[in-house]
C-alpha positions as CSV (number, residue, x, y, z in Angstrom):
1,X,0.0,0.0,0.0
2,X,1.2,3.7,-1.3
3,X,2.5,5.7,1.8
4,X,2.0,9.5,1.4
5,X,5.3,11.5,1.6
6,X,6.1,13.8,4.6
7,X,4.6,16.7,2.5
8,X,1.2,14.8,2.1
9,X,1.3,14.0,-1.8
10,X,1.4,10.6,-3.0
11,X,4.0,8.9,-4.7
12,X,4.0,8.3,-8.5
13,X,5.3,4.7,-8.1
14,X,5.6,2.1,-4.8
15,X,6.7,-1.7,-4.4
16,X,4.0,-3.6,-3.8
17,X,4.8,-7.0,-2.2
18,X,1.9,-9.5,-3.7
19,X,0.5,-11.5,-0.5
20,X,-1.8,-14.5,-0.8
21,X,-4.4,-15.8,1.3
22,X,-6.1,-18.9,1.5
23,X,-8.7,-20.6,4.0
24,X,-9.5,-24.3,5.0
25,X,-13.5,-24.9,5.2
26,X,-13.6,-28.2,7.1
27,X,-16.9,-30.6,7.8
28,X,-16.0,-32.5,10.8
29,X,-17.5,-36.3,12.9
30,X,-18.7,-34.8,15.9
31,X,-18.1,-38.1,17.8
32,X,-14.8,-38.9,17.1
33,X,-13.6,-35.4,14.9
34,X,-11.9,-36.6,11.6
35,X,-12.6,-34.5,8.7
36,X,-15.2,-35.5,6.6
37,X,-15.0,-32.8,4.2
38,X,-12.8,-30.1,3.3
39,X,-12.5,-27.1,0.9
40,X,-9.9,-24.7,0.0
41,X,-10.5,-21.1,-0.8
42,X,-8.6,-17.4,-1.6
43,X,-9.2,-14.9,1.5
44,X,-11.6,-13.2,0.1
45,X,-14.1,-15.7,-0.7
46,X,-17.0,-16.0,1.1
47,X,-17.5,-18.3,4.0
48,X,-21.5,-18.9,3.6
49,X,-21.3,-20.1,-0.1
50,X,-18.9,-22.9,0.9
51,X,-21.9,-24.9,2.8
52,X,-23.4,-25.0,-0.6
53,X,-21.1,-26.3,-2.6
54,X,-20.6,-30.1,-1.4
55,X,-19.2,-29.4,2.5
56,X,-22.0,-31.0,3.9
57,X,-22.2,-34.5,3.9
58,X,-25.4,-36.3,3.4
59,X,-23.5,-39.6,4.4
60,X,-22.9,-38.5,7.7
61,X,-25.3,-39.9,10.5
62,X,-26.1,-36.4,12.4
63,X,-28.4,-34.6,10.6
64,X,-27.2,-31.2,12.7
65,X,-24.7,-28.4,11.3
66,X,-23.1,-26.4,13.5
67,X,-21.3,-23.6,12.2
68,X,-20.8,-19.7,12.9
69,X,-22.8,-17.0,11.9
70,X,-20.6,-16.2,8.2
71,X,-22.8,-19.4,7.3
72,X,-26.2,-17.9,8.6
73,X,-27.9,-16.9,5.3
74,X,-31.8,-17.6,4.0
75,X,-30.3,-19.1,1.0
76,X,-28.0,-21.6,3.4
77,X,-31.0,-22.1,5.7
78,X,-33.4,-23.2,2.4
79,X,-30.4,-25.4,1.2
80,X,-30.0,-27.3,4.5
81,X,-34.1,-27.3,5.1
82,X,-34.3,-29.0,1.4
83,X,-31.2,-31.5,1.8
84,X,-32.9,-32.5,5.3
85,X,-30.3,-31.0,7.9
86,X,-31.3,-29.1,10.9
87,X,-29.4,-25.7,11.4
88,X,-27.4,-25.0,14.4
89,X,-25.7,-21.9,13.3
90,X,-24.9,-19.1,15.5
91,X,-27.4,-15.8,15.3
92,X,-26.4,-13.2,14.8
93,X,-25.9,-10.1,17.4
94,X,-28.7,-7.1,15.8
95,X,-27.4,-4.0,14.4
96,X,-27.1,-1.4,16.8
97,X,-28.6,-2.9,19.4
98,X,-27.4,-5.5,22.5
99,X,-27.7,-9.6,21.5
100,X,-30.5,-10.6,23.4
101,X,-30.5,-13.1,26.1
102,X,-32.4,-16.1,24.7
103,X,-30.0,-15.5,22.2
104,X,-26.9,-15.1,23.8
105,X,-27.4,-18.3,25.6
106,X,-28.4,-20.2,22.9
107,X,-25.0,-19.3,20.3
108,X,-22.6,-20.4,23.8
109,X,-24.7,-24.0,23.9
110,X,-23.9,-24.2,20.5
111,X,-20.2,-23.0,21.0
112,X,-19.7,-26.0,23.1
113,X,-20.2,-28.5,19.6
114,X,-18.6,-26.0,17.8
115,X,-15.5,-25.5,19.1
116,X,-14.3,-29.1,18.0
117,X,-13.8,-27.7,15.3
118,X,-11.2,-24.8,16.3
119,X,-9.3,-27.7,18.0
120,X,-8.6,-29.5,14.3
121,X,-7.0,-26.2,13.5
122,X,-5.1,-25.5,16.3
123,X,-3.8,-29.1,16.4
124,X,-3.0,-28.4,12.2
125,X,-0.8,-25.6,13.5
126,X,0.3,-26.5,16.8
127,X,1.7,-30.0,15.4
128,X,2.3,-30.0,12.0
129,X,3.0,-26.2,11.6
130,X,0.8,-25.9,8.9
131,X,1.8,-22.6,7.3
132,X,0.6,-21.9,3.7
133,X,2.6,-19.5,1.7
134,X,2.1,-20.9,-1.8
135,X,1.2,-19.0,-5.0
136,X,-1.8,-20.2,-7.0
137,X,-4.9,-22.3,-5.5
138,X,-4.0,-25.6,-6.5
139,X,-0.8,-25.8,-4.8
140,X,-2.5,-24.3,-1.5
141,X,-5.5,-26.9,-1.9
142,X,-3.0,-29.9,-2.3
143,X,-1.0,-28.2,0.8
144,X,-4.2,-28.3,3.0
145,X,-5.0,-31.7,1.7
146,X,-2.0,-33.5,3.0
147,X,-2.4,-31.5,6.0
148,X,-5.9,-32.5,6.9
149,X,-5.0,-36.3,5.7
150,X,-2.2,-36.2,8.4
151,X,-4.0,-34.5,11.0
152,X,-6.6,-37.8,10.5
153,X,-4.4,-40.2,10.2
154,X,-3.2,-38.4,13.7
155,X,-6.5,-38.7,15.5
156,X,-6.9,-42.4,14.2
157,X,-3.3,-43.4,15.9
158,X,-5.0,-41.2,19.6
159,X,-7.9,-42.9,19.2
160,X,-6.9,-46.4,18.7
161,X,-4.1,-46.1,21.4
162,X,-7.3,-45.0,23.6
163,X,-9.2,-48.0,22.9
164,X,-6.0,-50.3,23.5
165,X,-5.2,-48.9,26.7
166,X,-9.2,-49.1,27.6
């Protein structure tokens, strides 16, 4: 981004350092928290759109979604009504005005599910030090792939040394 000089005018030219930005759009088990589902996105895309396009997964024996409110749309709402999955998608707080109670108390139940997902990213980073700095969205998608395929293959080892030691 163009600095302005000390004299306030702008400069005729600047560097400009390109940056790239890509997001992970998981569908998670809820029991037992391997990823289902995945997608890989630029930045700027649009979190709500993603539930439409094949995250959901109608082999999946829960019937609930739990996501946060950048998936709380009519359109996403009609989708999951028609494709038989009930919502559990945060509210959102109303403009210019305090979230209301009923409300409030509802989204933190629904944190509680939710949150499982926030742990498969922080273990991505945590462990595997999943950094993506790659140009172009295939290399990023196949990056995000192997990272999601290890962090499963990860959860299976935990939870088969769990049962062993049960």
């Amino acid at each position: 981004k163009a600095k302005r000089q000390d004299d306030g005018t702008m400069p005729s030219s600047d560097l400009a350092i390109p940056f790239f930005g890509y997001k992970s759009h998981v569908s998670i088990d809820r029991k037992y928290r391997f990823i289902r589902k995945w997608k890989t996105t630029h930045a700027a895309a649009s979190d709500g759109a993603r539930l439409r396009e094949g995250l959901l997964d109608k082999t999946n024996t829960a019937s609930s979604v739990w996501a946060d409110t950048a998936y709380r749309s009519k359109a996403n709402e009609d989708f999951m009504e028609k494709q038989g999955f009930v919502s559990k998608v945060h509210r959102k707080k109303p403009h210019l005005k305090p979230m209301p109670r009923h409300i409030q108390k509802s989204n933190a139940g629904k944190s509680i599910i939710r949150s499982r997902v926030e742990h498969v990213f922080a273990d991505q980073k945590s462990q595997t030090g999943l950094f993506v700095r790659t140009v172009g969205i295939s290399r990023a998608t196949m990056r995000i792939g192997l990272a999601n395929i290890v962090y499963n293959m990860r959860r299976f080892l935990f939870l088969e040394r769990l049962n062993a030691s049960a």
